[in-house]
C-alpha positions in Angstrom: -0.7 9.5 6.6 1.0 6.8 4.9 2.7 6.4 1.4 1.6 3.4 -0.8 4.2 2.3 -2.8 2.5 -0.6 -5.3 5.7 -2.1 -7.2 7.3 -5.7 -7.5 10.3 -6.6 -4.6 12.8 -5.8 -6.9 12.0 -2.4 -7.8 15.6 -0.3 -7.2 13.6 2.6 -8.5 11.1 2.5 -5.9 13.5 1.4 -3.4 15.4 5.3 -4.4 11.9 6.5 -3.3 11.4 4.8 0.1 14.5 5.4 1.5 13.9 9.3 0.8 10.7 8.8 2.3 12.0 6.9 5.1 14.8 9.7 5.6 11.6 12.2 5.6 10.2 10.2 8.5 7.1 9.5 6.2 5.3 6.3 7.0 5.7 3.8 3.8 3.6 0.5 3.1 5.2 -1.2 -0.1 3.0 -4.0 -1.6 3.4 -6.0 -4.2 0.1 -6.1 -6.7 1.7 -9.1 -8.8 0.7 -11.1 -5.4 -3.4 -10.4 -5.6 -5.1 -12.5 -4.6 -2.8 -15.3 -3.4 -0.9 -13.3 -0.9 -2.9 -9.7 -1.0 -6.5 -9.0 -0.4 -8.8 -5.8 -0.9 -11.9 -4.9 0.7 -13.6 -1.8 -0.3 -16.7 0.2 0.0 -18.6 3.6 -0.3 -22.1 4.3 0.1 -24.4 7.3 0.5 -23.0 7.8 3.6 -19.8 8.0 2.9 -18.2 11.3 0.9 -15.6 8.9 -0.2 -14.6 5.1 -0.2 -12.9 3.2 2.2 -10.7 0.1 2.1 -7.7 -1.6 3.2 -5.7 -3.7 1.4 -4.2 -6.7 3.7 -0.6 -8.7 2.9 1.3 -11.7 4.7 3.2 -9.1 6.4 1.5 -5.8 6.1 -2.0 -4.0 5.9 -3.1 0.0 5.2 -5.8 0.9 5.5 
């Protein structure tokens, strides 16, 4: 499992959070929203075949899935 963390670069609130995280050993992917769609995509779907959608959301640096 990883943590999504969607804030700005400069967030020292959320920066509090992933270092607890990362002291946890829980897996963190931070991403900026204020760079859609310039420097972050989405791609989603769900169908009738799927109980729930599915997705990743892709960055210059990093992608979850």
């Amino acid at each position: 499992m990883t943590v999504l963390v969607l804030t700005r670069p400069t967030d020292a609130t959320a920066d509090l959070v992933i270092a607890e995280l990362n002291e946890r050993s829980v897996s963190v992917c931070r991403l900026d929203p204020g760079g859609f769609p310039e420097s972050l995509s989405m791609a989603a779907r769900i169908g009738p075949d799927h109980m729930s959608w599915e997705g990743a959301l892709r960055s210059q640096h990093r992608d979850v899935s």
